[in-house]
Structure formats: structure tokens, C-alpha cells
C-alpha positions in Angstrom: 0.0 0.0 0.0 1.3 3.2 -1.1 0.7 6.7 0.9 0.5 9.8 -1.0 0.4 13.0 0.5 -3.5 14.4 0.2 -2.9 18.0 1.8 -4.6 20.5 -0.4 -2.1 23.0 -2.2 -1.4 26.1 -0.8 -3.0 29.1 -2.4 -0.7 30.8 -4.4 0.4 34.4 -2.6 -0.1 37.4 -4.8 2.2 40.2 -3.7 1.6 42.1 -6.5 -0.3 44.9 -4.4 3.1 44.9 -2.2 5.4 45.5 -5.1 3.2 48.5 -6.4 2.6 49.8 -3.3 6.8 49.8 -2.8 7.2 51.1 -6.3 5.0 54.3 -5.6 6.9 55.1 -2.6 10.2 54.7 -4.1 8.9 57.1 -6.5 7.0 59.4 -4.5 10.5 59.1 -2.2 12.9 60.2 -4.9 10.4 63.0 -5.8 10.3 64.0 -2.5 13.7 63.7 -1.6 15.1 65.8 -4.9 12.8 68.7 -3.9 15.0 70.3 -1.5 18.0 70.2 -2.9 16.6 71.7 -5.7 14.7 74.5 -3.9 18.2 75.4 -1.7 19.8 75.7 -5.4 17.0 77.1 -7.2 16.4 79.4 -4.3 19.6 81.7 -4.6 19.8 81.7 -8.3 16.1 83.1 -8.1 16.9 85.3 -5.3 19.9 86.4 -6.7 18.0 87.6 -10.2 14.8 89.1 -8.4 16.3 90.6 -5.2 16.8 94.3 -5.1 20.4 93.9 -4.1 22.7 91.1 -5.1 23.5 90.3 -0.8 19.9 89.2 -0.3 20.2 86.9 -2.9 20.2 84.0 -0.2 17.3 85.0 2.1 15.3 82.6 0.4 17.3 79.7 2.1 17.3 81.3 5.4 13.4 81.6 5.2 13.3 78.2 4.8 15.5 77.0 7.0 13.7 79.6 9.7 10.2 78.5 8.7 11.4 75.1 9.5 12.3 75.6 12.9 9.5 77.7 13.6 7.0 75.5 12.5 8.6 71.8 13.7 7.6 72.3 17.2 3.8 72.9 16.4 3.9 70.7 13.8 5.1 67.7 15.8 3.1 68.7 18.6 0.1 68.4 16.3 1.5 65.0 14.8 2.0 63.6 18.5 -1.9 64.1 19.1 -3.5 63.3 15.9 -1.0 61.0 14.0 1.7 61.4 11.6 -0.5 61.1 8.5 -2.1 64.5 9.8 1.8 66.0 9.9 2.2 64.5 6.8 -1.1 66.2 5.3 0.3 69.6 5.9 3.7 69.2 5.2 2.7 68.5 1.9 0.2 71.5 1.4 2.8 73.7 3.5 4.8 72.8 1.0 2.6 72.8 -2.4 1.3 76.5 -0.9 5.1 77.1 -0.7 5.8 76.3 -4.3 2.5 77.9 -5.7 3.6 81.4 -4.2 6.9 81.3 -4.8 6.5 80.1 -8.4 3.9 83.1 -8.4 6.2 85.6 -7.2 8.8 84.5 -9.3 6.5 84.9 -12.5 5.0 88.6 -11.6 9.2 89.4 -9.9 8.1 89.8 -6.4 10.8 89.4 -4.1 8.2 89.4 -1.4 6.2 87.4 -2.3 9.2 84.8 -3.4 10.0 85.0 0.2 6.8 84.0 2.0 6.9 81.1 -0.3 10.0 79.9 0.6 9.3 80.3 4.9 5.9 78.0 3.8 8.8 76.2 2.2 9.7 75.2 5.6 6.9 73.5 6.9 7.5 70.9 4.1 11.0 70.9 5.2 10.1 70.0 8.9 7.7 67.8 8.2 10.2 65.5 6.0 12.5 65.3 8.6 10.4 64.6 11.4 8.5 61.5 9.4 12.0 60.5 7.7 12.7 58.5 10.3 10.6 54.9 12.0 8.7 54.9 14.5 10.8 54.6 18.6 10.2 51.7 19.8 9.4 51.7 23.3 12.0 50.5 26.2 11.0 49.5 29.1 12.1 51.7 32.2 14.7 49.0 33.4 15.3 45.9 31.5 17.6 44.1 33.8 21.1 44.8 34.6 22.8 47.7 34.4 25.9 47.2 31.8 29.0 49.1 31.1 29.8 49.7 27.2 32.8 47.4 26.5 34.6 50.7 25.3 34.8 51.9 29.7 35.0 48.3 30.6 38.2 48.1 28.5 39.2 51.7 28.9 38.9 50.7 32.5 40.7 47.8 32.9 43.9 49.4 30.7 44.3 52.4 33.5 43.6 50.2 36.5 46.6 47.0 35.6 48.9 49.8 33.9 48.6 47.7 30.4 48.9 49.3 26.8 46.8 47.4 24.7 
């Protein structure tokens, strides 16, 4: 008598939902990630053409970098209470409102209003770097036994038996 193995087959997995899903936020990543660069290069040359005097060519890039940290501690304030996809939300129309009035003052040669655009420029700059990075993971308050890093222990033990290691 012969045995043959009757389990039923295994459904097939379809991951194809997965690989899109990466795909559009590899994509939506390197978008993303080549916009600041761009503006902080973009932003002098612009400055530098519209700007009533050749040394405020680069107050675009300080009004970004200032609407950034004025704007980071509300912002993750707001994304601690509601959720990051909330932060995320408006980063993105900080920084879409950004580009429309900077691209605005740009076309009609408003240095003004060049410069509002780039401190709305900094929301979207605060909000990528506050959801650029996972999640903490929690720790409990004390995990067991207190350890030295190996770096003291060793540091220790060289001073204390007068070796050179």
C-alpha cells in the first residue's frame, strides 16, 4: 500500500499589491527627496536675479530654513496628538502652498512674495524630517542589569593593571 500526500495546495500568494505599493513610494521618495536640494539651489539663483540687491540673494534659504524651525515644534506637537499622517497632510500643502507662491512671485518678480513662499517652504522641510525616520520603539524603564559599554570596561581595565593594549 502506497501513501501519497492528500494536503490541499497552498493558495498561491499574490504580492503584487506589495510590489506597487513599494514602487509608488520609491517614486513618491525620490520626488520628495530631490525637492529640497533643488529648492536650496533654485532658491539663490532666483533670489539672486529678483532681489533688489545682489547680498539678499540668499534669504530665500534662510526663510526656509527659519520657517522650518518655527513651524517643527507645532507641527510635531500636532502629529503627536492626531498622527503622523495628519503631519504629513500639511507638510505637503505647507509645501505645495510654498511652491505655488513662490512660483507666483517669481513669475510677476516679487521678491516678497518669493520670500513667503520659501518660509511656507519650511513646513514641508520640517515635516520630511520629522517623518523620515521609524517609528521609537518603546524600552522599558529597566530591563535588567545595568551594563557598562565594553569601550569603559576596557578603557577601565587598561588604566587600572597599567597595560597598553
Amino acid at each position: 500500500m502506497t501513501m501519497t500526500n492528500t494536503a490541499p495546495a497552498s493558495p498561491a500568494h499574490d504580492d503584487s499589491r506589495a510590489k506597487r505599493n513599494v514602487a509608488v513610494l520609491v517614486a513618491a521618495q525620490a520626488i520628495l527627496g530631490a525637492q529640497m536640494p533643488l529648492i536650496f539651489t533654485v532658491g539663490g539663483l532666483a533670489g539672486l536675479m529678483i532681489a533688489p540687491s545682489p547680498a539678499l540673494a540668499t534669504i530665500p534659504i534662510s526663510l526656509i530654513v527659519f520657517g522650518s524651525m518655527t513651524t517643527a515644534p507645532w507641527l510635531s506637537a500636532l502629529m503627536q496628538r492626531y498622527g503622523r499622517r495628519l503631519g504629513f497632510v500639511v507638510g505637503a500643502m505647507g509645501g505645495a502652498a510654498g511652491a505655488g507662491v513662490s512660483a507666483w512671485g517669481l513669475w510677476i518678480d516679487s521678491f516678497a512674495l518669493f520670500l513667503i513662499g520659501s518660509y511656507l517652504t519650511g513646513i514641508y522641510m520640517s515635516r520630511k524630517a520629522s517623518t523620515a525616520l521609524p517609528r521609537p520603539i518603546p524600552r522599558p524603564r529597566h530591563s535588567g542589569p545595568r551594563r557598562f559599554p565594553t569601550s569603559w570596561r576596557a578603557g577601565f581595565c587598561r588604566r587600572s593593571w597599567g597595560r597598553s593594549w
